[in-house]
C-alpha positions as CSV (number, residue, x, y, z in Angstrom):
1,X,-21.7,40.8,50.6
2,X,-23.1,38.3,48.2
3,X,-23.1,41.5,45.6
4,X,-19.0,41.9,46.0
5,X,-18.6,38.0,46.1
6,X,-20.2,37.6,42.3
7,X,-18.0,40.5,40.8
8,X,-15.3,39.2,42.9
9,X,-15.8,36.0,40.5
10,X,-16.7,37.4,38.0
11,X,-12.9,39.2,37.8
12,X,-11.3,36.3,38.8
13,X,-12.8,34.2,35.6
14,X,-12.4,37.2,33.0
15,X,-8.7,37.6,34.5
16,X,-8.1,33.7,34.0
17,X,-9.4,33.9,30.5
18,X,-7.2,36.7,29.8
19,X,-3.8,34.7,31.0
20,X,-3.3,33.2,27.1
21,X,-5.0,35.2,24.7
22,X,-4.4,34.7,21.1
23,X,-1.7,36.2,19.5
24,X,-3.0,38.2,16.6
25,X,0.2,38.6,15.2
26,X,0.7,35.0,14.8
27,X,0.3,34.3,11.2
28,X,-0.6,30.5,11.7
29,X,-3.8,32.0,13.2
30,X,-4.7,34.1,10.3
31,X,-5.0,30.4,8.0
32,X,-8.0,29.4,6.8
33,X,-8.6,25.4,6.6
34,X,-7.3,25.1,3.7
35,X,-3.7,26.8,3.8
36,X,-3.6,24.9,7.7
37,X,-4.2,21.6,5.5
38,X,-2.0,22.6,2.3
39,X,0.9,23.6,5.2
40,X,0.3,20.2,7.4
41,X,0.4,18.3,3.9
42,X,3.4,19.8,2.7
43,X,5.3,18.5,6.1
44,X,3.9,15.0,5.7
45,X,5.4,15.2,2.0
46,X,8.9,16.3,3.0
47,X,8.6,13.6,5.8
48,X,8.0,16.1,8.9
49,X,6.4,13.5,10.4
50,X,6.1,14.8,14.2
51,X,5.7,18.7,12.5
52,X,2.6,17.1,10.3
53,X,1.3,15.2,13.3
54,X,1.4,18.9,15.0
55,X,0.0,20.3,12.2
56,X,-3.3,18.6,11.7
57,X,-3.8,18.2,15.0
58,X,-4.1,21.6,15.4
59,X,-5.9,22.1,12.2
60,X,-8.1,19.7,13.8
61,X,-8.9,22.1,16.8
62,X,-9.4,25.2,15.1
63,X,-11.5,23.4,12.4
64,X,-13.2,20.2,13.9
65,X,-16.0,20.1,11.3
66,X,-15.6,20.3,7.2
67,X,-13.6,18.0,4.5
68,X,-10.7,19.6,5.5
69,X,-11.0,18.3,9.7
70,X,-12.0,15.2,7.7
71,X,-9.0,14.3,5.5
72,X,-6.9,15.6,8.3
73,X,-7.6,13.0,10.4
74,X,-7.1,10.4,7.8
75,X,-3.1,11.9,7.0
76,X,-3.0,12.1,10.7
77,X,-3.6,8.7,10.8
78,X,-0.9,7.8,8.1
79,X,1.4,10.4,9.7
80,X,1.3,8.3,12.9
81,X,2.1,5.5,11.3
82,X,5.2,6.4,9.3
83,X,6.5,8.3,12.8
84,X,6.1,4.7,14.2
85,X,3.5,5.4,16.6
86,X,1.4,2.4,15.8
87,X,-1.6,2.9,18.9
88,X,-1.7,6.0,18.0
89,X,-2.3,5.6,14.2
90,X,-4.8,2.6,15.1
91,X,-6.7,5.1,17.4
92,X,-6.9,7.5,14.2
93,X,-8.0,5.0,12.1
94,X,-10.8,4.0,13.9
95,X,-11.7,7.3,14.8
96,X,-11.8,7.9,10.8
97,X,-14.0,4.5,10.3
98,X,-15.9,5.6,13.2
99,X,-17.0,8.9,12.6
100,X,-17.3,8.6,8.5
101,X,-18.3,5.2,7.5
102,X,-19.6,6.5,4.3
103,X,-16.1,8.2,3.6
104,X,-15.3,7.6,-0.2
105,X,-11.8,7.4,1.8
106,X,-12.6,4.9,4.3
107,X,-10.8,2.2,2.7
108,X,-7.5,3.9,3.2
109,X,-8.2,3.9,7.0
110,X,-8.7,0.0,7.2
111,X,-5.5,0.1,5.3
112,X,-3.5,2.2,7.6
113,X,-4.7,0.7,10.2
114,X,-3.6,-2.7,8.9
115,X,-0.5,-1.5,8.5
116,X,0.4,0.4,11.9
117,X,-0.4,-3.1,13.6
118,X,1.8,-4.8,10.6
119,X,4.4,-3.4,12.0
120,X,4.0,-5.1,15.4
121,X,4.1,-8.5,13.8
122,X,8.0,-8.3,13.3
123,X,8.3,-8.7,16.5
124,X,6.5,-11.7,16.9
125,X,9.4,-13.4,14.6
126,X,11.9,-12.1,16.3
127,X,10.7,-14.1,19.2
128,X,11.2,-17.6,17.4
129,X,15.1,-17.3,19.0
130,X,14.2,-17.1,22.4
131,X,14.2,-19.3,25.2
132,X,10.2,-18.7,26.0
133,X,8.1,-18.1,22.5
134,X,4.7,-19.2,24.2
135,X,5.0,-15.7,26.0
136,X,5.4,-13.4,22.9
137,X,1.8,-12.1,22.3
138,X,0.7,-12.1,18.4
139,X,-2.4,-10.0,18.8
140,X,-0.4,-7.0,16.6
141,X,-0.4,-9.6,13.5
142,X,-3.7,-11.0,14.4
143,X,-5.5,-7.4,14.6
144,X,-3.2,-6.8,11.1
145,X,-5.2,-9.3,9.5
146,X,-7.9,-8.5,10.9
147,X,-8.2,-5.0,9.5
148,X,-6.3,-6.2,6.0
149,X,-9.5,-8.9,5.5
150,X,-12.3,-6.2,6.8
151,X,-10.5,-4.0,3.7
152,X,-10.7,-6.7,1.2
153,X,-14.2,-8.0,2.5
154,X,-15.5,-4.2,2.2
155,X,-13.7,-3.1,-0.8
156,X,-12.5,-5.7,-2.7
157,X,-12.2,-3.3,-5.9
158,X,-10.0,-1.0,-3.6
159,X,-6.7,0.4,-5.0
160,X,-5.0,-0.2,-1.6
161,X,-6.7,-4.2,-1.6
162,X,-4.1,-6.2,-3.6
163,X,-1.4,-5.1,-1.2
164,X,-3.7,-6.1,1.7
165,X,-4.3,-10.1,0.8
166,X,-0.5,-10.3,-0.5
167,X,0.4,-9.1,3.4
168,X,-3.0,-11.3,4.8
169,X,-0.9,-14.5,2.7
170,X,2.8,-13.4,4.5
171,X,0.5,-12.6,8.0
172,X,-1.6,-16.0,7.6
173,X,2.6,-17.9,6.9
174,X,3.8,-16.1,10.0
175,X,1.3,-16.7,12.1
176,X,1.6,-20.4,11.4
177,X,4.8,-20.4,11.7
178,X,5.1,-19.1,15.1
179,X,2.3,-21.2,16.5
180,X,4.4,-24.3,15.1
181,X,7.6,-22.7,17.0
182,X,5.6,-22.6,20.2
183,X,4.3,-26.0,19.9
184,X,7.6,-27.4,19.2
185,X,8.9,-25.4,22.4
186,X,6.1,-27.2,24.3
187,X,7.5,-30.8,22.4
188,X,11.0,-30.4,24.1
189,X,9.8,-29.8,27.3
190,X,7.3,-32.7,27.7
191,X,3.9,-30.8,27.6
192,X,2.2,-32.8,25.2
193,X,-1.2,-31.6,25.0
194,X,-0.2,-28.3,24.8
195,X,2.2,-29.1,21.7
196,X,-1.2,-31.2,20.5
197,X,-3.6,-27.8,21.0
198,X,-1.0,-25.5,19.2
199,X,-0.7,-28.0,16.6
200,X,-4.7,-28.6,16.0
201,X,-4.8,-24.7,15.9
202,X,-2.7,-24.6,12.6
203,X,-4.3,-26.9,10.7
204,X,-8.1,-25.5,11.9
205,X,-6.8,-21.7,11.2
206,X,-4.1,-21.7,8.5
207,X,-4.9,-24.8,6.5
208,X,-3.0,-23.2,3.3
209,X,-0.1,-22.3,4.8
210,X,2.9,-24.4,4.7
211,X,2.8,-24.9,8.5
212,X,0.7,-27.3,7.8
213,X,3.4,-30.4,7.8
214,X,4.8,-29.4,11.1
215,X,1.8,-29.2,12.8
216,X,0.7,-33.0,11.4
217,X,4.4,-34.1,12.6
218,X,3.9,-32.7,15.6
219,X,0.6,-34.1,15.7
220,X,1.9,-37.8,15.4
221,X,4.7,-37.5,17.8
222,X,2.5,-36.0,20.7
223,X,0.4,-38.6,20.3
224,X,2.7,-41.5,20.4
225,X,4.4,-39.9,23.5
226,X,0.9,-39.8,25.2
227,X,0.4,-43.2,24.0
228,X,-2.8,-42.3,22.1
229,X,-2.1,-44.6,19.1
230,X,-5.2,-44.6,17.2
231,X,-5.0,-40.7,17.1
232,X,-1.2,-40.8,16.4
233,X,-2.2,-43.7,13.3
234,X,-4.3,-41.2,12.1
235,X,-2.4,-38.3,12.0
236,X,-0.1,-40.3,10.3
237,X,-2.6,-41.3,7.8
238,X,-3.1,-37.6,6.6
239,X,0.7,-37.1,6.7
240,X,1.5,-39.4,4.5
241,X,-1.8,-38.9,2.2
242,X,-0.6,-35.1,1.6
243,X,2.7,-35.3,2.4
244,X,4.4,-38.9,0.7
245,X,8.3,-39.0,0.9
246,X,8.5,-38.8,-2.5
247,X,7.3,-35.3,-2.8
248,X,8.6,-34.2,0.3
249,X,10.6,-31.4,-1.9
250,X,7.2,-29.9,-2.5
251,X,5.8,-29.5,0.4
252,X,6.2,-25.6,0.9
253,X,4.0,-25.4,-1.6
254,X,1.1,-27.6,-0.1
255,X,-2.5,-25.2,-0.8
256,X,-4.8,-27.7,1.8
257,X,-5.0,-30.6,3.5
258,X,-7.2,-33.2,2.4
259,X,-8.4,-35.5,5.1
């Protein structure tokens, strides 16, 4: 009995094996690494983006180790990116960084990866309109910069780092900007300390960016309405110290606040 029951398995597993075998005739399976990388390449090139993603993946699969698994993973990453999967190209992109931290190529993955979350941060201006900005989440531009700085921190003779700190200068304005939209929205409706924290925030994080005003205006009327006057003299000190009405014109291009 227990003799029948083990062949009985034993021609149930070799019969499930057999359900997809590989088709011989297939040519894609006859590719070496190489000709699966040239063919995923040449995809990504003519803008194939989903056929490319396809491609390395299963380049990937059939070849997980050598340069060619490698540098897949790093187009994959880019591929994902430009097919506007941005978790997707992240998860790639830290995979890469991950896995070869030596890479000669690594600093192309922190740039992808900045960029895929780059993306996200147009959303968090088109939020500005709405009725509720405090709810809009601005962890996409946050992790952007994030990965931008690691890139320039790293690398700083990188090809790809100029492009990172001009985008880590719009990411740091944008930023700013939004938190001085929220803490205006908190202004209009009467929470104070809120408008206060938001404001504080700005001129702790982005102190170059030319946010900066806003927040010490903000700073002086939430004050006064709290009735907080030595705080709200002060803030008014270092508005008018780095901001005189005189030179009001030139206060977008305010580099610091001097206190």
């Amino acid at each position: 009995m227990r003799h029948s029951l083990a062949v009985f398995l034993l021609l149930t597993l070799v019969a499930c094996s057999s359900d997809s075998p590989p088709d011989a005739n297939d040519p894609a399976n006859k590719l070496s690494a190489e000709e699966m990388y040239k063919d995923a390449k040449d995809s990504l090139n003519n803008e194939n983006y989903e056929t490319a993603i396809k491609k390395f993946e299963s380049l990937q699969s059939r070849y997980p180790y050598g340069r060619y698994a490698q540098q897949a993973l790093l187009e994959l990453a880019y591929a994902y990116y430009r097919q506007n999967e941005p978790e997707s190209a992240v998860s790639a992109a830290e995979r890469f960084i991950k896995q070869h931290p030596n890479s000669p190529n690594v600093d192309y993955a922190y740039y992808v990866k900045g960029l895929a979350n780059f993306k996200g941060e147009r959303g968090l201006l088109d939020s500005l309109g709405r009725q509720d900005p405090s709810e809009r989440d601005p962890r996409a531009a946050q992790e952007s910069f994030a990965a931008f700085k690691d890139l320039v921190t790293r690398f700083p003779a990188s090809r790809y780092a100029p492009d990172a700190r001009v985008r880590m200068r719009y990411l740091i304005n944008a930023l700013a900007k939004y938190e001085i939209h929220v803490a205006s929205y908190y202004m209009r409706r009467g929470a104070h300390i809120s408008a206060v924290n938001r404001a504080k925030e700005v001129l702790t994080q982005y102190p170059h960016s030319p946010a900066t005003r806003d927040a010490l205006l903000i700073l002086v009327q939430g004050y006064d309405a709290m009735g907080m006057k030595k705080l709200r003299d002060d803030a008014q000190r270092v508005l008018d110290r780095n901001f005189p009405q005189n030179t009001a014109d030139a206060t977008n291009t305010n580099n610091g606040i001097s206190r």
